[in-house]
C-alpha positions as a Markdown table, in Angstrom:
| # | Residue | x | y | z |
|---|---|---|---|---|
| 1 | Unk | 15.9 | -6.5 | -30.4 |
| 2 | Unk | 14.7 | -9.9 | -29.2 |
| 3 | Unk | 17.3 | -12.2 | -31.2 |
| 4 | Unk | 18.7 | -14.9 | -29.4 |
| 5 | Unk | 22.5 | -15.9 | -29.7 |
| 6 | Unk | 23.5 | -19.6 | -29.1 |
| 7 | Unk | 27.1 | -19.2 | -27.9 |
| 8 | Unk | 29.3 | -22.5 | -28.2 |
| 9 | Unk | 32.8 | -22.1 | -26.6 |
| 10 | Unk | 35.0 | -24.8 | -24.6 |
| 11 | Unk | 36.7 | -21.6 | -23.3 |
| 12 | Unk | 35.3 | -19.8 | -20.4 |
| 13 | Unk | 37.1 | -16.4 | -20.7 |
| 14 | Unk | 35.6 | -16.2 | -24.7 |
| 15 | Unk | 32.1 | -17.0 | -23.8 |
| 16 | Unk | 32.0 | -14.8 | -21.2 |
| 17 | Unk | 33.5 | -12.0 | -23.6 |
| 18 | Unk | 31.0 | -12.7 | -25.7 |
| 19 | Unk | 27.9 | -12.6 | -23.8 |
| 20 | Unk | 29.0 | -9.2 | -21.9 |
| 21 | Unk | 29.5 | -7.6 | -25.8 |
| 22 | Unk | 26.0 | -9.4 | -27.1 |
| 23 | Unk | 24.3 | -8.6 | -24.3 |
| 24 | Unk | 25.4 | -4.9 | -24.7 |
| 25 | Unk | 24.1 | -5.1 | -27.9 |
| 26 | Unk | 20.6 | -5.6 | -27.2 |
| 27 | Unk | 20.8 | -9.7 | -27.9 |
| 28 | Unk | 19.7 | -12.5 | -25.8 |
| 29 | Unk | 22.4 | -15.2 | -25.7 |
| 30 | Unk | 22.7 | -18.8 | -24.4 |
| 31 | Unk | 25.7 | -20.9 | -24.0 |
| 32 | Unk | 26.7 | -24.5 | -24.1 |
| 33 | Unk | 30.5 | -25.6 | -23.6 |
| 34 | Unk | 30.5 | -29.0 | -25.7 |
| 35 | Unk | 28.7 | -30.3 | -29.2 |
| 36 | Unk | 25.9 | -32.1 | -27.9 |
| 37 | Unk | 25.1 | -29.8 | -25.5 |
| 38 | Unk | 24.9 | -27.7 | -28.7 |
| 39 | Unk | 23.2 | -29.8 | -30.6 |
| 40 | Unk | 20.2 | -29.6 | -27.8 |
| 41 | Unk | 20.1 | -26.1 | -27.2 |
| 42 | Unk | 19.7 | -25.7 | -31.1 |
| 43 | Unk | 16.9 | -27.5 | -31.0 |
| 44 | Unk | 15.5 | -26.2 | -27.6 |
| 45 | Unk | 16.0 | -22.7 | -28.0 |
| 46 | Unk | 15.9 | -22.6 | -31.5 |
| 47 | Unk | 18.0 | -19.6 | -31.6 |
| 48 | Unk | 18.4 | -16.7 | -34.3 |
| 49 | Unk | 22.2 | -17.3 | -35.1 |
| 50 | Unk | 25.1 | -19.5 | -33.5 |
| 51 | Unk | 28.5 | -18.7 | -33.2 |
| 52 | Unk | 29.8 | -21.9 | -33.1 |
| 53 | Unk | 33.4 | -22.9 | -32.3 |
| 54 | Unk | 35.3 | -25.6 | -34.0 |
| 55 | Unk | 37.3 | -27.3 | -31.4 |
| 56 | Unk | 34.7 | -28.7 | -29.2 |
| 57 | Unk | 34.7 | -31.8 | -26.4 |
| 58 | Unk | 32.8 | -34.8 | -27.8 |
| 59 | Unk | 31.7 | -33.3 | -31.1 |
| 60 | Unk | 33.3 | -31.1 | -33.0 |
| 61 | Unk | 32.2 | -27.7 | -34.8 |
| 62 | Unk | 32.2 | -29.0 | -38.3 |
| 63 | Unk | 30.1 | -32.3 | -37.2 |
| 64 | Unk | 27.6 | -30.1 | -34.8 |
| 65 | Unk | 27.1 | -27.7 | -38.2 |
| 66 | Unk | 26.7 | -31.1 | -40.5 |
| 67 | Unk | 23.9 | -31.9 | -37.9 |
| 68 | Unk | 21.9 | -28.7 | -37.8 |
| 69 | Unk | 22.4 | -28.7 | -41.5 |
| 70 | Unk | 20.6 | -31.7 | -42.0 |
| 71 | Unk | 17.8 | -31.2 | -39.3 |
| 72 | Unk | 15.0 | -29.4 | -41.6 |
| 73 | Unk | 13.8 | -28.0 | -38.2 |
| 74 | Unk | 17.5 | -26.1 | -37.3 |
| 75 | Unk | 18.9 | -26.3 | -41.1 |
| 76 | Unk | 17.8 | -22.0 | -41.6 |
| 77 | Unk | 19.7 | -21.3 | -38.7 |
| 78 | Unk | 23.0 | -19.2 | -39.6 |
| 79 | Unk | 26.5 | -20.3 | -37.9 |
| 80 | Unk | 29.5 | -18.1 | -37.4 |
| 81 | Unk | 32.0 | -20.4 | -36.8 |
| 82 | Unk | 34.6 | -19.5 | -34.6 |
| 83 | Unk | 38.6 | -20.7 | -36.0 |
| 84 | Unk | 42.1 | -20.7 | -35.1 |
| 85 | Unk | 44.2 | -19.4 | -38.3 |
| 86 | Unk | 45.6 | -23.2 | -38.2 |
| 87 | Unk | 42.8 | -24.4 | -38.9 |
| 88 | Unk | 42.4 | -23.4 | -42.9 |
| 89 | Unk | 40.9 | -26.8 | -43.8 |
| 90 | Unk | 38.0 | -27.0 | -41.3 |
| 91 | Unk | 37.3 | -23.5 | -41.5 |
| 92 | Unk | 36.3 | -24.5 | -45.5 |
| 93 | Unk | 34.7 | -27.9 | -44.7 |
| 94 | Unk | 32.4 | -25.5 | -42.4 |
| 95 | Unk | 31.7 | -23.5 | -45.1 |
| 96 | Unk | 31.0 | -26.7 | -47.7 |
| 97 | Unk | 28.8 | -27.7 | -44.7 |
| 98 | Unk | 26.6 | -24.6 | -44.5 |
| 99 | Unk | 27.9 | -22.2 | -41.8 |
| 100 | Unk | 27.6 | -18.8 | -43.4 |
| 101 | Unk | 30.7 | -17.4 | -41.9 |
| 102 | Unk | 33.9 | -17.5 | -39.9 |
| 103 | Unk | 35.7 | -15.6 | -37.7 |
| 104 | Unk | 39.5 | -16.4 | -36.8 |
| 105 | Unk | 40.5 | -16.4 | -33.3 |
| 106 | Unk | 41.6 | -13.5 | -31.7 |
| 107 | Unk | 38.4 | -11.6 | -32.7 |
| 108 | Unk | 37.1 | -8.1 | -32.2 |
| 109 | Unk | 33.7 | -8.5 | -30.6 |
| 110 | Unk | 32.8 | -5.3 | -32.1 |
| 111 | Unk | 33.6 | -7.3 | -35.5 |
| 112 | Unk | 31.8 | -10.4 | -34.3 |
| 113 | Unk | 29.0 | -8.3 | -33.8 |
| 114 | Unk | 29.0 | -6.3 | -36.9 |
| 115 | Unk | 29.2 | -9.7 | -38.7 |
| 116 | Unk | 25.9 | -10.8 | -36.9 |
| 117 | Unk | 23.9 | -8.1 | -37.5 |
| 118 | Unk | 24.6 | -8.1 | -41.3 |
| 119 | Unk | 23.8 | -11.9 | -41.7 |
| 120 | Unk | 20.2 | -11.5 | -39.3 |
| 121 | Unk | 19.5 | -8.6 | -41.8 |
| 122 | Unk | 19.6 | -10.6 | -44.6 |
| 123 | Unk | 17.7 | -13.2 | -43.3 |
| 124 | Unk | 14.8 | -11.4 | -42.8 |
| 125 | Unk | 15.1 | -10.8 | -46.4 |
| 126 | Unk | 16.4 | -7.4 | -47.6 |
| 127 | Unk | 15.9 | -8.4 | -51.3 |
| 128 | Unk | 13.0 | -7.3 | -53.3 |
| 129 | Unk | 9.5 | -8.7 | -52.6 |
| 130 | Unk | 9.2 | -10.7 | -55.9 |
| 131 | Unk | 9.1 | -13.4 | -57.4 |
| 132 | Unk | 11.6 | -14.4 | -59.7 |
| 133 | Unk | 11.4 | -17.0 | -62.2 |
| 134 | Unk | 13.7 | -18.9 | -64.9 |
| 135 | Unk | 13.4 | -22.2 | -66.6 |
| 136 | Unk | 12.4 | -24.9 | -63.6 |
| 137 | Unk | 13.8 | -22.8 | -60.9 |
| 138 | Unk | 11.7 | -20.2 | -59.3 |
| 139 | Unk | 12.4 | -17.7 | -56.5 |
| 140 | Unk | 10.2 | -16.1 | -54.1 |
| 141 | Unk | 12.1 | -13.7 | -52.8 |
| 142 | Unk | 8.8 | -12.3 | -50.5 |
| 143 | Unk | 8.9 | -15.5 | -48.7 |
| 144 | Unk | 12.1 | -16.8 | -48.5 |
| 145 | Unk | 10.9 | -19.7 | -50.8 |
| 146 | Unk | 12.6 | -21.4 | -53.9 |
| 147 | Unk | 11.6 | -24.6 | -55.6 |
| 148 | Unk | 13.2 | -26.3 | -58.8 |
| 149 | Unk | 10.6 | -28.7 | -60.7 |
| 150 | Unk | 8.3 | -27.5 | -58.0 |
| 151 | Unk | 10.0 | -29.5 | -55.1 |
| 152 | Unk | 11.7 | -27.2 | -52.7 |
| 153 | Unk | 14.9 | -26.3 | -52.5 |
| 154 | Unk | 16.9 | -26.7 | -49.2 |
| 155 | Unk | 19.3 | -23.2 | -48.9 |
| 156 | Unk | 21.2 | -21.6 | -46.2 |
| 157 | Unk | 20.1 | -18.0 | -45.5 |
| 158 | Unk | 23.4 | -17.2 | -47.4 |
| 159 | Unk | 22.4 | -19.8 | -50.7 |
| 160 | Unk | 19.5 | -18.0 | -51.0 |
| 161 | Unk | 20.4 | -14.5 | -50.8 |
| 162 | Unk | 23.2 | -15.4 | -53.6 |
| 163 | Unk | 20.9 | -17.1 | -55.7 |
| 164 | Unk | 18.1 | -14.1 | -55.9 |
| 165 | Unk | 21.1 | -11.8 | -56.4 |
| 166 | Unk | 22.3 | -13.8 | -59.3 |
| 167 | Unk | 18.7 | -14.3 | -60.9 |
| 168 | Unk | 18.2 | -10.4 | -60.7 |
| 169 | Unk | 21.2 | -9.4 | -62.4 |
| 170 | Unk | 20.6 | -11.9 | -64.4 |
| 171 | Unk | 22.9 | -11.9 | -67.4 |
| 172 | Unk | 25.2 | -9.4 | -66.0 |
| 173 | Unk | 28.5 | -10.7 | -64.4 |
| 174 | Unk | 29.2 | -10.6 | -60.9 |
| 175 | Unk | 32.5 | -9.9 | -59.6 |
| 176 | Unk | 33.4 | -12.0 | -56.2 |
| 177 | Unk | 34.3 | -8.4 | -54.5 |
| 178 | Unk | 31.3 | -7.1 | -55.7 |
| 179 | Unk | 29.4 | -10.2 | -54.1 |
| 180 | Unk | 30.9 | -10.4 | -50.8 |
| 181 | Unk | 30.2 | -6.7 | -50.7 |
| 182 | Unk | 26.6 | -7.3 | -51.5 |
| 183 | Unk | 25.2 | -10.6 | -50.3 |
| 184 | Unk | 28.3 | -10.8 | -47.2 |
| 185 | Unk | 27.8 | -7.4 | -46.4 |
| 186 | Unk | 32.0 | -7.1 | -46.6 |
| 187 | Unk | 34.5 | -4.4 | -47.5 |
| 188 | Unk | 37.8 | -4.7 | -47.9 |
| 189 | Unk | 40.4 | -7.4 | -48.1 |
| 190 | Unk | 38.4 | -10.6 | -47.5 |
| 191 | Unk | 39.2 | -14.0 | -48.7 |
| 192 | Unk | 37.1 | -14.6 | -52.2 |
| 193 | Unk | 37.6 | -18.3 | -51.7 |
| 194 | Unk | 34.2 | -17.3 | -49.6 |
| 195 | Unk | 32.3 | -17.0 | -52.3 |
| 196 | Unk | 33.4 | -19.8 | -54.6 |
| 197 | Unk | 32.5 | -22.5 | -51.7 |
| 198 | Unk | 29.0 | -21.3 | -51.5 |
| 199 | Unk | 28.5 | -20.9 | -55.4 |
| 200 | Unk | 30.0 | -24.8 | -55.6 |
| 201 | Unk | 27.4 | -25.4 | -53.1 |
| 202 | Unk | 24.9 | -23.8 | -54.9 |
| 203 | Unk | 25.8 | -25.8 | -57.6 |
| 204 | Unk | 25.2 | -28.8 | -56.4 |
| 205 | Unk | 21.7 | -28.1 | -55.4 |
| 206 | Unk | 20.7 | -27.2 | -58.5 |
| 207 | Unk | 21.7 | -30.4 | -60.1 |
| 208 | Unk | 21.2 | -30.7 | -63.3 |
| 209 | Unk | 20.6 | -27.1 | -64.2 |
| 210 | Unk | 24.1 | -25.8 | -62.1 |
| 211 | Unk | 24.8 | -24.5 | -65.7 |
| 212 | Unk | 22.5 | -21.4 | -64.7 |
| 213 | Unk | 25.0 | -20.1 | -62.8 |
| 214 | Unk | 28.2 | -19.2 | -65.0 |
| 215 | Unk | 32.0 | -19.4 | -64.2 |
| 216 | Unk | 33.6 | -15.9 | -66.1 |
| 217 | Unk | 37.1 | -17.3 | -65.3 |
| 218 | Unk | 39.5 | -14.4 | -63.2 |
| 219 | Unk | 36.5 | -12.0 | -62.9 |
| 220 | Unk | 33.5 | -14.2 | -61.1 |
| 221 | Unk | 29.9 | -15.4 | -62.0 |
| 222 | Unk | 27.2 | -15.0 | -64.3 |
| 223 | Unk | 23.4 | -16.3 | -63.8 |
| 224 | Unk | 22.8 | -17.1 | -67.9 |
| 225 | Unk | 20.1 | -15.0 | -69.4 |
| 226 | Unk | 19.7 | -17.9 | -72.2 |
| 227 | Unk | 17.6 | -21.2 | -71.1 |
């Protein structure tokens, strides 16, 4: 396994933990102890994943997320960000940023590691090699690719894999158990509120046509089979 874990911790004894436990695992890991520091190993090392935590020295975890989120060249990148259960409200302005998931401080690093493995998995694409198409907005799910009126489209690792999902079950809806369960990789009692931040999200970058993707209020979401 040659995936290489950026590691961003102002506390010694958890980036320690977690570099004995990655390590273990077969991954490569670099740290840095503060947000910029962060922000340049991102772009040094260009690493496979980030566990990124929130309360940082001169920049925080939400505003080193906005950053790699906005630099094309780090924006793929997925971020675990690392919370204390205090700290609801950054924990979902994370999420509105684009970090794919959380975990909430103290962690299992067997957990942290289950959770790492599942969201590198689905970025080397697990969906179907196809290429799926409605109205303006096409998916290639083959390469990772999805353009709306032939520009584009900017998504997170997690964006994507939610979209293709939606588009193939297109029609049929989409409970937000069965989601997390198929696009987070979770089981069991996990917060839902999960999925309705990245299918706002979503929304937004699709613009004009966000009505694809249909609210089926108390059950979850429906991608419309009707253009």
């Amino acid at each position: 396994m040659s995936e290489t874990i950026l590691i961003v911790d102002d506390e010694q004894d958890v980036v320690d933990l977690l570099v004995y436990n990655l390590q273990k695992a077969g991954y490569k890991t670099v740290t840095a102890r503060d947000g910029r520091s962060a922000l340049q190993k991102a772009r040094d090392e260009f690493p496979s994943l980030v566990i990124l935590d929130l309360m940082l020295p001169q920049l925080d975890g939400t505003e080193v997320c906005k950053q790699l989120k906005a630099d094309p060249k780090t924006a793929g990148i997925p971020i675990i960000m690392l919370t204390a259960k205090s700290e609801e409200v950054d924990r979902v302005v994370g999420l509105e940023l684009g970090a794919d998931d959380y975990v909430t401080k103290p962690f299992s690093p067997r957990e942290i590691a289950l959770r790492i493995k599942r969201i590198l998995g689905r970025s080397r694409g697990t969906a179907p090699a196809e290429v799926l198409k409605f109205g303006e907005l096409v998916v290639d799910t083959a390469k990772h690719e999805a353009a709306l009126k032939g520009k584009p489209m900017e998504l997170t690792a997690t964006e994507f894999k939610l979209l293709a999902m939606l588009m193939e079950r297109r029609g049929r809806v989409q409970t937000r158990d069965r989601l997390l369960t198929d696009v987070w990789g979770y089981e069991g009692d996990v917060d839902t509120r999960t999925v309705d931040t990245h299918v706002r999200r979503l929304r937004e970058k699709l613009g004009k046509v966000a009505d694809y993707i249909e609210t089926v209020r108390g059950v979850g979401y429906r991608f419309t089979d009707t253009e």
